[in-house]
LUMNUMI-196266 format. One record per atom (N, C-alpha, C): residue in three letters; z, x negated, y; atom name. Coordinates in Angstrom, 3 decimals, decimal comma, m for minus. Example, Ala and Ser with C-alpha at 12.3 -4.5 7.8 and 13.67 -1.06 7.14 Angstrom:
BEGIN
R    aa          w          u          v   at
R   ALA      7,800    m13,190     m5,690    N
R   ALA      7,800    m12,300     m4,500   CA
R   ALA      7,800    m13,200     m3,300    C
R   SER      7,080    m12,850     m2,250    N
R   SER      7,140    m13,670     m1,060   CA
R   SER      7,870    m12,900      0,030    C
//
This chain:
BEGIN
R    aa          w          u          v   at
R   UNK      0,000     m0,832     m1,178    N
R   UNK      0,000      0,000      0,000   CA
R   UNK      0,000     m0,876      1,240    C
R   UNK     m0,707     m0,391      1,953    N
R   UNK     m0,683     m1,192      3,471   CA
R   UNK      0,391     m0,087      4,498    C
R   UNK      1,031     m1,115      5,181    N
R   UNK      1,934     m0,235      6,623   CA
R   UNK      1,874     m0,932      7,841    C
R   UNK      1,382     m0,370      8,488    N
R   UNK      1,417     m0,985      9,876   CA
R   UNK      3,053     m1,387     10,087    C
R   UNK      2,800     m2,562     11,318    N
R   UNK      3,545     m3,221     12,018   CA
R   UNK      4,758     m2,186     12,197    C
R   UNK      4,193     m1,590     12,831    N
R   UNK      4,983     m0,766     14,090   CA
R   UNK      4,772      0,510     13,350    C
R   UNK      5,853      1,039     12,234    N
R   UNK      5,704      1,605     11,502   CA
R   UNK      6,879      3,151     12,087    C
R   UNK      6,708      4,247     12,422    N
R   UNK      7,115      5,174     12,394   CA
R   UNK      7,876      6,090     11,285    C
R   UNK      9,274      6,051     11,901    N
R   UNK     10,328      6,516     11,111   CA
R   UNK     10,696      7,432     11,695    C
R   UNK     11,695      8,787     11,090    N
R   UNK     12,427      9,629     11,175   CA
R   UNK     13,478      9,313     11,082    C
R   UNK     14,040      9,892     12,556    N
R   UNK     15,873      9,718     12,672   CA
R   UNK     16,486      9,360     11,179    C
R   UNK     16,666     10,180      9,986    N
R   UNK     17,289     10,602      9,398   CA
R   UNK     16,548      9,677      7,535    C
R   UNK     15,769      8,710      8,375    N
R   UNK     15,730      7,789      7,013   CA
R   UNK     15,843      6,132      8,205    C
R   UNK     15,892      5,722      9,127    N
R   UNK     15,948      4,528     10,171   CA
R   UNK     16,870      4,207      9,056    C
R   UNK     17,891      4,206      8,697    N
R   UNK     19,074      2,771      7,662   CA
R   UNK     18,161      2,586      6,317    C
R   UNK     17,601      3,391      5,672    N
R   UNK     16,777      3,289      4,662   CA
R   UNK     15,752      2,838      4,559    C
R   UNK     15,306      2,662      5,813    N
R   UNK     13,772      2,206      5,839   CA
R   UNK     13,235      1,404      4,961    C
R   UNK     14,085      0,392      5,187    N
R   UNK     13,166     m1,452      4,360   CA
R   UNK     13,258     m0,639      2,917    C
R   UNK     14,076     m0,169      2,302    N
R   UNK     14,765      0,261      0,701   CA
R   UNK     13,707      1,309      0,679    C
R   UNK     13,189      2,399      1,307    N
R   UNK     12,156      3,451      0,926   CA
R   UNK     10,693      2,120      0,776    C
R   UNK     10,534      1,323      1,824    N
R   UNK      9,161      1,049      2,324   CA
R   UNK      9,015      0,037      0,217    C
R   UNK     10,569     m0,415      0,190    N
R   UNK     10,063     m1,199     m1,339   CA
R   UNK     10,021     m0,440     m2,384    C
R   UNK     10,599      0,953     m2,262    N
R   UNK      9,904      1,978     m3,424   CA
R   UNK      8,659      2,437     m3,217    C
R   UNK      8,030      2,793     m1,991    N
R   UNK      6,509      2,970     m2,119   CA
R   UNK      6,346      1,926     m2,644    C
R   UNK      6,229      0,745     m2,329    N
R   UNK      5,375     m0,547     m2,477   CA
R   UNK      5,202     m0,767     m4,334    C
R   UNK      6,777     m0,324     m5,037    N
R   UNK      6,892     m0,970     m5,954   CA
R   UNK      6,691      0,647     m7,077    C
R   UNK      5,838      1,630     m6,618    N
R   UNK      5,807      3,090     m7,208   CA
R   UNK      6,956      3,876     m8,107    C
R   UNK      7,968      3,327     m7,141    N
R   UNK      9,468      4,200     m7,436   CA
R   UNK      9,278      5,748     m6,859    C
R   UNK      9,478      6,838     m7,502    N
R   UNK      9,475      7,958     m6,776   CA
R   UNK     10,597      8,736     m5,944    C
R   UNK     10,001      9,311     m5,140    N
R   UNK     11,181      9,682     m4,388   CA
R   UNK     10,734     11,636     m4,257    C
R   UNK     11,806     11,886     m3,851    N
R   UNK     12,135     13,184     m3,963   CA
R   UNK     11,515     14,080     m2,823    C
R   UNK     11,844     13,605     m1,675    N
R   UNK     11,336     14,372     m0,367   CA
R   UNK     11,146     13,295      0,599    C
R   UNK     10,644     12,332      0,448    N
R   UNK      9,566     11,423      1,049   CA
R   UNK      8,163     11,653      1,363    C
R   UNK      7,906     12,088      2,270    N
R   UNK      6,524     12,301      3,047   CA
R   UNK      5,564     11,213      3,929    C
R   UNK      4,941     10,538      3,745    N
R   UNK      4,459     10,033      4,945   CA
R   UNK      2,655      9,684      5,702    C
R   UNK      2,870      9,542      6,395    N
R   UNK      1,824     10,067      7,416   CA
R   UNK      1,037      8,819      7,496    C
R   UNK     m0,381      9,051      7,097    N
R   UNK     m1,006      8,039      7,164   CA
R   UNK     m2,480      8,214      8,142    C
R   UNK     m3,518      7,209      8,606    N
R   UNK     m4,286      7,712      9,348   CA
R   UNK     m5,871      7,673      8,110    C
R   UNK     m6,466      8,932      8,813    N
R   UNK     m7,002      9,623      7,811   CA
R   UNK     m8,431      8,921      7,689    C
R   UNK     m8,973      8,661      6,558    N
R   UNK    m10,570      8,167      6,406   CA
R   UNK    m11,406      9,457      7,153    C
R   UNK    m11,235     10,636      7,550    N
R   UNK    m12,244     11,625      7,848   CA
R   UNK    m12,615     11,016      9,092    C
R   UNK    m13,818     11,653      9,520    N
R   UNK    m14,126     11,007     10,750   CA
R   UNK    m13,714     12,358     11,788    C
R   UNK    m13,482     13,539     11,069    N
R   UNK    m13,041     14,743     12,111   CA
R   UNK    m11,602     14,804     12,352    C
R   UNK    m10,899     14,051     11,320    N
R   UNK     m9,285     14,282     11,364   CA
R   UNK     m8,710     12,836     11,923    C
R   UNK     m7,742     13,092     12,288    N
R   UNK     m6,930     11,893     12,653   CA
R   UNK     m5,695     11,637     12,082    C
R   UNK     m4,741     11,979     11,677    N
R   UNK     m4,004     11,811     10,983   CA
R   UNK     m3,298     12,620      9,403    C
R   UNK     m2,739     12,000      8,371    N
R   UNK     m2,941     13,180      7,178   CA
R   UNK     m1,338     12,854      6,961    C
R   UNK     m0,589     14,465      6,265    N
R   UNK      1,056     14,110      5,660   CA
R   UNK      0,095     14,298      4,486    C
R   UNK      1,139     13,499      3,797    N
R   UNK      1,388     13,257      2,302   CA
R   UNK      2,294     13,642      1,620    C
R   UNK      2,966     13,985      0,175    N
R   UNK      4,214     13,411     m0,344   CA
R   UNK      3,897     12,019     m0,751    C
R   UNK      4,779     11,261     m0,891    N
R   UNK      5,190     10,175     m1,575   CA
R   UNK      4,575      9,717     m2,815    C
R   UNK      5,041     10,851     m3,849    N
R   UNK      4,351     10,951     m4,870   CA
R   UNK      3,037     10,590     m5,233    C
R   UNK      2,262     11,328     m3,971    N
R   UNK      0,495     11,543     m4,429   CA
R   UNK      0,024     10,038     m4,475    C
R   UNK      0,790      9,119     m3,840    N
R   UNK      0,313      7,737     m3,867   CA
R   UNK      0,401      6,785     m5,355    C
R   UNK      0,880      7,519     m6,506    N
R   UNK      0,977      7,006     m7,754   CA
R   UNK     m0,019      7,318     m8,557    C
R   UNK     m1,599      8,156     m7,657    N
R   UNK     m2,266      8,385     m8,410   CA
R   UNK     m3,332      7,077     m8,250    C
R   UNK     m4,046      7,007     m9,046    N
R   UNK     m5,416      5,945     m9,632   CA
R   UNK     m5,958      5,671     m8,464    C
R   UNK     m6,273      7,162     m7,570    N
R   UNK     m7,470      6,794     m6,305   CA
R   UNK     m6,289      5,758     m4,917    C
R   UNK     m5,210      6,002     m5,020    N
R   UNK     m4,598      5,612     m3,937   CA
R   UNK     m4,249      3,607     m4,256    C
R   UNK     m4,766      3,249     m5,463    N
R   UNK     m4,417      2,190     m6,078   CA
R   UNK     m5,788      1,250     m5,808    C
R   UNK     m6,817      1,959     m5,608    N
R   UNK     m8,144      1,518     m5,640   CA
R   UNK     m8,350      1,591     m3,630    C
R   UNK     m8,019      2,351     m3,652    N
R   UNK     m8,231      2,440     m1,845   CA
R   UNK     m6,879      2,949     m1,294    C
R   UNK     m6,184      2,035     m0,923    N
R   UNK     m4,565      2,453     m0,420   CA
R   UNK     m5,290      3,002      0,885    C
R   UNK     m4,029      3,628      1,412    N
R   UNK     m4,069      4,365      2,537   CA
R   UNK     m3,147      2,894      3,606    C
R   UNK     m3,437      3,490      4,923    N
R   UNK     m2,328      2,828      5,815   CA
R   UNK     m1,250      3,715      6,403    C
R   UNK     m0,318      3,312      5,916    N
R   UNK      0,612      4,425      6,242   CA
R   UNK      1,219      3,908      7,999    C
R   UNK      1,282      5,262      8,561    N
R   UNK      1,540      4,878      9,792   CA
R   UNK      3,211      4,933     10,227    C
R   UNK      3,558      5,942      9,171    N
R   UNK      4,818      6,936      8,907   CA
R   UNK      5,467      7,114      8,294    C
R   UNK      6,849      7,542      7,736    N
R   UNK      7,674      7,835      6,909   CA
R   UNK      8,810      9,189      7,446    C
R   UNK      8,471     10,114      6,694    N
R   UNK      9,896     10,974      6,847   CA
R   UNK     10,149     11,751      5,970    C
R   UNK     11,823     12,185      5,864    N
R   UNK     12,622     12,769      4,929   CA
R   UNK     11,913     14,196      5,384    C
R   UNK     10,924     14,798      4,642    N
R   UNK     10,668     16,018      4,451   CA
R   UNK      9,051     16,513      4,822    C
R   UNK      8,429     17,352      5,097    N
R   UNK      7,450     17,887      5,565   CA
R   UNK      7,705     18,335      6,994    C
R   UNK      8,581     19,389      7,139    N
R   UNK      8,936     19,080      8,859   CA
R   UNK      9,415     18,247      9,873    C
R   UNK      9,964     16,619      9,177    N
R   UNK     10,158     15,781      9,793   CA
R   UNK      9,001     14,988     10,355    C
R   UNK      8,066     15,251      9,187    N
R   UNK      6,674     14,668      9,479   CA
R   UNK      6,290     15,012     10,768    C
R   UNK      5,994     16,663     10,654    N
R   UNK      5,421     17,295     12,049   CA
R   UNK      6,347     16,740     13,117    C
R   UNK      7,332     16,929     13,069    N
R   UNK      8,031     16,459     14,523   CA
R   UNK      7,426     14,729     14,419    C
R   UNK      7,609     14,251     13,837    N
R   UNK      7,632     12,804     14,011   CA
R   UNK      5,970     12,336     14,872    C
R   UNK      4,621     13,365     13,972    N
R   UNK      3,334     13,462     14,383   CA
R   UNK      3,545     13,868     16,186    C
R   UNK      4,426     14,677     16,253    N
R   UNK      4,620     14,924     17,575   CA
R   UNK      5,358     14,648     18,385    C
R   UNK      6,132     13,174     17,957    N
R   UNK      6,189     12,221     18,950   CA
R   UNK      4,960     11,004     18,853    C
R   UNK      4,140     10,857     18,239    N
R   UNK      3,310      9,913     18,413   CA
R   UNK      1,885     10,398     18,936    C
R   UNK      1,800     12,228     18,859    N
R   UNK      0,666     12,053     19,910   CA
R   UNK      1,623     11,968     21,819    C
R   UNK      2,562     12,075     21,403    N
R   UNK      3,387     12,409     22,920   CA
R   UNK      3,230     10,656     23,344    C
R   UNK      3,508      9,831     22,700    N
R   UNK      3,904      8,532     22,747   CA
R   UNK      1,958      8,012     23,055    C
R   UNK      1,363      8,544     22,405    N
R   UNK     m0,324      8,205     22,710   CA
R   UNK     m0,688      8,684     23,906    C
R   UNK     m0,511     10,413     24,328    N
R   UNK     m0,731     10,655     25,217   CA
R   UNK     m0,171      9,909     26,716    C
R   UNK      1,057      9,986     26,679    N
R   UNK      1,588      8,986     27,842   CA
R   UNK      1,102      7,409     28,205    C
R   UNK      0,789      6,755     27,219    N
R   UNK     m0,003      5,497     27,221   CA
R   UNK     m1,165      5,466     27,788    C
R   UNK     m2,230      6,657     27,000    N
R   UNK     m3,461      6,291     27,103   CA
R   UNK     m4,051      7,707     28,102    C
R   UNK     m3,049      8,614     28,355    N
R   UNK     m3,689      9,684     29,021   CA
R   UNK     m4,725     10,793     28,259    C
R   UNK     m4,982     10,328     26,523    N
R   UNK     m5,706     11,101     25,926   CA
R   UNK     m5,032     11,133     24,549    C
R   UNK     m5,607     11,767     23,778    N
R   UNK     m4,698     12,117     22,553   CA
R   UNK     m6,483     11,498     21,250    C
R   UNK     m6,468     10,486     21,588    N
R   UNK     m7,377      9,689     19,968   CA
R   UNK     m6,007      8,774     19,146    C
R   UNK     m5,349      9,040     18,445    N
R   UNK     m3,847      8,495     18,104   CA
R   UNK     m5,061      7,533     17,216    C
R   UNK     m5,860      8,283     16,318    N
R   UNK     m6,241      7,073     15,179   CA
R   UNK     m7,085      5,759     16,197    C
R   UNK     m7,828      5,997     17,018    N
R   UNK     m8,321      4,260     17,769   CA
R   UNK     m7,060      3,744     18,318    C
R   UNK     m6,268      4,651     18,826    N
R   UNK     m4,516      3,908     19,663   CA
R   UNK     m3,458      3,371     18,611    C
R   UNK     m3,701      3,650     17,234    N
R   UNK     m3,247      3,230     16,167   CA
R   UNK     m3,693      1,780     15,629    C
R   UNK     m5,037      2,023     15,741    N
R   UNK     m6,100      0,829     15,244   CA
R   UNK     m5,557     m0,131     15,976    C
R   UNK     m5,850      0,364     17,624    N
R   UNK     m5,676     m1,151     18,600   CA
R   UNK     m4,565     m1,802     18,965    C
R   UNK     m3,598     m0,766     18,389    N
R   UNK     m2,353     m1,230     18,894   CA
R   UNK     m1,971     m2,282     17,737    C
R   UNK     m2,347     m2,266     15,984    N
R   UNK     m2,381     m2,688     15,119   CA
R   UNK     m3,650     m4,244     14,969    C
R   UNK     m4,356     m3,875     15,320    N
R   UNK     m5,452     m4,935     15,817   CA
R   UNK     m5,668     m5,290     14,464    C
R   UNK     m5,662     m4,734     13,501    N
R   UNK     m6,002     m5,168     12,434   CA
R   UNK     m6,869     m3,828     11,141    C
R   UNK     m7,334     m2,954     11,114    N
R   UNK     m7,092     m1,647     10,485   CA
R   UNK     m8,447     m1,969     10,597    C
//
């Protein structure tokens, strides 16, 4: 799995972080782990996940970049909606996946 630098957390996993980021890495499953990655579509910009779906074959062959991590499905949304808030204020427009890219300089 790839994770950006500057990796986006939810209040309510920040002490867990490094310990979740080495169960993705190492395909430990977790229970209500969601996270938000930026999307191959060229119409979408960002996708939630569970945790889980990343133990399948296709995610092993073409990892995702995860941008995100949070304890649940509605932590996700809030969390998505501090990072277009956090894009918008920067850049004055809401493209999160090129403000993701460049801020990452590597993707």
């Amino acid at each position: 799995m790839r994770f950006c630098r500057h990796l986006y957390c939810s209040e309510s996993l920040k002490k867990r972080k490094r310990k979740i980021i080495w169960k993705i890495k190492h395909n430990a499953g977790q229970i209500s782990v969601y996270v938000i990655t930026i999307s191959d579509r060229a119409d979408e910009q960002l996708e939630i996940f569970h945790s889980g779906q990343l133990l399948q074959r296709y995610y092993k062959i073409y990892p995702p970049c995860i941008v995100g991590i949070a304890d649940g499905y509605g932590e996700a949304i809030e969390l998505i909606k501090c990072i277009a808030q956090e894009v918008y204020q920067k850049t004055g427009g809401l493209d999160i996946k090129r403000y993701l890219k460049d801020r990452e300089g590597r993707l």
